[in-house]
Each structure stands twice: as C-alpha cells, then as structure tokens.
N, C-alpha and C positions, 0 to 999 in steps of 0.2 A: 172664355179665358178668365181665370181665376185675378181678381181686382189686387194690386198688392202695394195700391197708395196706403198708407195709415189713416189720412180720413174719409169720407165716404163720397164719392162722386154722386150718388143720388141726390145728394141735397145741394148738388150747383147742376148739374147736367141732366136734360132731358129722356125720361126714361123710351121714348122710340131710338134717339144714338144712344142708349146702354144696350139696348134690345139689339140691335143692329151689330156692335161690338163683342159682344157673346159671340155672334155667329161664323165672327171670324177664326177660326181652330187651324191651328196644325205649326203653328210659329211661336210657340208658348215659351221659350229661350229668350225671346226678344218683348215678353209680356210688358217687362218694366221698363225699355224704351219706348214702347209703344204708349206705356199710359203716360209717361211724361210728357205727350206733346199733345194729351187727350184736350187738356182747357184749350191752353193757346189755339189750337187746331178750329174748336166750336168757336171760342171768341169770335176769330179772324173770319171766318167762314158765315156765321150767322148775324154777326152786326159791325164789320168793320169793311171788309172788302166790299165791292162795287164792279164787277166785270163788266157792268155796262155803260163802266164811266172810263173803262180802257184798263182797271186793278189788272194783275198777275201773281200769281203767288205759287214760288217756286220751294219743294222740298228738299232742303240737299241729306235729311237725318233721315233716308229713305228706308234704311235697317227698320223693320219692325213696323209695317206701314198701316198694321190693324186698326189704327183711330184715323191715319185718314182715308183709311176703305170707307168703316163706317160714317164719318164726317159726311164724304162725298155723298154717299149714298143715303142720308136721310135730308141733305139739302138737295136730291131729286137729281145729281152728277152725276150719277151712272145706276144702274138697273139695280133694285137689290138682291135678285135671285144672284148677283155675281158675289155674293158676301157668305154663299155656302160654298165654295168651291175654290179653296186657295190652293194654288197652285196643283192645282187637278192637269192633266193631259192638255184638256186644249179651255183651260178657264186662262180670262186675260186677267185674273189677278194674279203676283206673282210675291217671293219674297222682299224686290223691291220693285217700287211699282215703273210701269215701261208706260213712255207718252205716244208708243206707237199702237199699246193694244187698250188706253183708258183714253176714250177722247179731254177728260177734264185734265189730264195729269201736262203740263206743262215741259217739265224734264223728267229724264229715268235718273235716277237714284238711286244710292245705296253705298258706294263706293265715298269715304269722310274725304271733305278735302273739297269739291267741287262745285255745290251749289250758288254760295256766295260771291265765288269769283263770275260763274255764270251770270248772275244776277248784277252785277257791276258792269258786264256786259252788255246785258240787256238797259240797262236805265241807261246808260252812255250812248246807245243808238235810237233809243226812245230822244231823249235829247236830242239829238242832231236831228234828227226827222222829225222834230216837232210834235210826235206822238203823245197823247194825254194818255194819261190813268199810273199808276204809283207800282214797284216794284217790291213785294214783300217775300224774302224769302227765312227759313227756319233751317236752323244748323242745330247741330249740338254742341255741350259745352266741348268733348273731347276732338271734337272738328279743330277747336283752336290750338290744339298739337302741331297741326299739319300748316308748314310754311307758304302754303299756297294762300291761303284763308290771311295771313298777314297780310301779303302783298296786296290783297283786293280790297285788306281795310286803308290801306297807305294810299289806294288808286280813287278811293272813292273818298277819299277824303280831301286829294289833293285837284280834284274834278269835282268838288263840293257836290254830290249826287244826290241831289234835294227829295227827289222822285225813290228814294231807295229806303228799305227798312228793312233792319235786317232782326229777326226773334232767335234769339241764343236760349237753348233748353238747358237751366243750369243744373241736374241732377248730379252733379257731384264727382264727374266720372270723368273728369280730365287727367293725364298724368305730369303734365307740368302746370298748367294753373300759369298764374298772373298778378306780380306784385300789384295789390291796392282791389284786386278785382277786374273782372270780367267788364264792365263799365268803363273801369279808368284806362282797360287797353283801345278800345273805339275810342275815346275822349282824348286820347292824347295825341289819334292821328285826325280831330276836327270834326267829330261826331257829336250828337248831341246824345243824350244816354240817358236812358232812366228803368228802375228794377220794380220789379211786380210779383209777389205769391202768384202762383201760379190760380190756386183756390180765389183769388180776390177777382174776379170778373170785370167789376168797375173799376178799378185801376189798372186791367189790362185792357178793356175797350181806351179810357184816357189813355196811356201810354201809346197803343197801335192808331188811335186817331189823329194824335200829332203831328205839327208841320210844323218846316221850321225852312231856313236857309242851306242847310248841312244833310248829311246823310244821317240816318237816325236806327239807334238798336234800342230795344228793348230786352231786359236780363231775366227770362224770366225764373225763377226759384221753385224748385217742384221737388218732391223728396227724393233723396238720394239715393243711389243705383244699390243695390243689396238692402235697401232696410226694411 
C-alpha cells in the first residue's frame, strides 16, 4: 500500500509492521484511513495496553483495517501468512475485521456509530462485576456525526466510567465538527481530555497511560484525509 502520510513512518515505526503493512493489498480506497490509526494502533498495542492485567481494546473505525491486521500480526495476534490474503474466498481477514473469524479482534466493525457505545457497555459491566483491566476503544473523528456516539459520551460521563478510554482519529474528515473542538465535546459531558500529534509517540504513550476519576479521550491529530 502506497504510504500517503506527508512525513515518513520509517523514522517512528518499526520497519517488521511496515513490512507486514505492505502486505496487506487490495483495499487501497481506505489507504489514508487506515494509516491514520497506524501510530495510535503501534503505540496502544506495544507499550500501553496489558491483556493480562484484564486491558480490551475495542475498534469501532473498522473501515480500512490494514494497520490493525499488521499491528496484530507483528505483536504475534494472529498468524502472518493471514496478511497475504485479504479478503480472499475463505481468508479470515475481511474488509472490516469479524471477531468471530480473528481470535484477537474483540468486536466486528466497520459500520460508524457503534464502537464507543459498545465500549460504555462493556466498562459498565466490568464495573458491576468487579472485573479489573481498562477499556480502550478508537473511533474516528467522522464517527462523531453519528448521534449514537453523543449519547455514550453523556452515559459515560454521567456513570463517571473511570476504566474507559476512548482514542478519537482526528484526520480531518468530520462533516459537522464541534464548537471549541473535539476535546471540549468529551469535557463538557465530564471527561478528562487531552490532544497528541499522532507522530509524537511519548505524548501519546502519556496521554493513553492516564488515570484519573472520569472517563478519558485522547484526540489524536494525524493528517488530513485527501492531503
């Protein structure tokens, strides 16, 4: 897949996930969503999350799922002979990925609108059941179109969902957007908020590392969708 960030992922990201990314072909439509979640995706995966502390981490910006085939699959999550073969006859990688044919994949995605609410779900039953480990899930900016994604920021804010994180992919491709910003909408239903380049790694491990009282988003800033 042809790279169409403006600066160069080689000099933040390991060149076995470039290698691994390449391999994924045939959804080159959905190239530049798929690299906008390329950081966040590595960050989260190789120095933030903890699956054996009870972590989760749910995709809802399932369109374009090329970086976290690759992701998965150089942190050892699924086979990589599965990264030649998208959406082939009978390969379980598909245009968005299905959590019945990837054992690591959590929910099926792709459909804007549903992971976040999911993910409100889950951290509210984790709570009641006393279950440890934190719920991270990744939207895109244009998810926050869809009035579904309000209501589950109003639900987890009003159930203070301390165990919840939510990473907003901010390329640029909303079409109503949000007075003040992407931040000041989580913040004003009792979030705790904070923004990161996408490229700045250490201030996205600090951001995604954060605890607090509140449910927490992190915004992140990646280039913008056409450029």
């Amino acid at each position: 897949m042809t790279m169409t960030e403006p600066d160069s992922f080689t000099e933040r990201l390991p060149a076995a996930l470039l290698d691994r990314l390449a391999r994924v072909t045939g959804d080159e439509k959905h190239s530049a969503a798929a690299h906008s979640t390329l950081d966040a995706l590595w960050v989260l995966h190789d120095r933030v999350l903890r699956p054996e502390s009870g972590d989760r981490f749910l995709l809802s910006k399932g369109h374009g799922p090329a970086s976290y085939y690759a992701v998965l699959a150089t942190r050892g999550l699924m086979p990589d002979g599965w990264l030649d073969d998208l959406a082939g006859v009978d390969s379980p990688l598909g245009h968005h990925p299905d959590r019945l044919l990837i054992p690591a994949v959590e929910i099926s995605s792709g459909s804007l609108g549903h992971g976040l609410p999911i993910a409100v779900g889950l951290a509210r039953g984790l709570d009641i059941t006393g279950t440890p480990g934190r719920v991270f899930v990744l939207i895109g900016d244009a998810e926050l179109d869809e009035g579904s994604n309000h209501e589950a920021i109003a639900v987890a804010g009003r159930l203070a969902l301390a165990r919840l994180h939510a990473i907003v992919i901010d390329n640029s491709s909303a079409s109503l957007g949000w007075p003040g910003g992407i931040a000041r909408r989580f913040a004003l239903e009792g979030w705790d908020a904070a923004e990161a380049d996408s490229h700045d790694h250490a201030a996205l491990v600090a951001a995604l590392e954060a605890r607090g009282a509140a449910p927490r988003v992190t915004v992140v800033r990646t280039a913008a969708k056409g450029s």
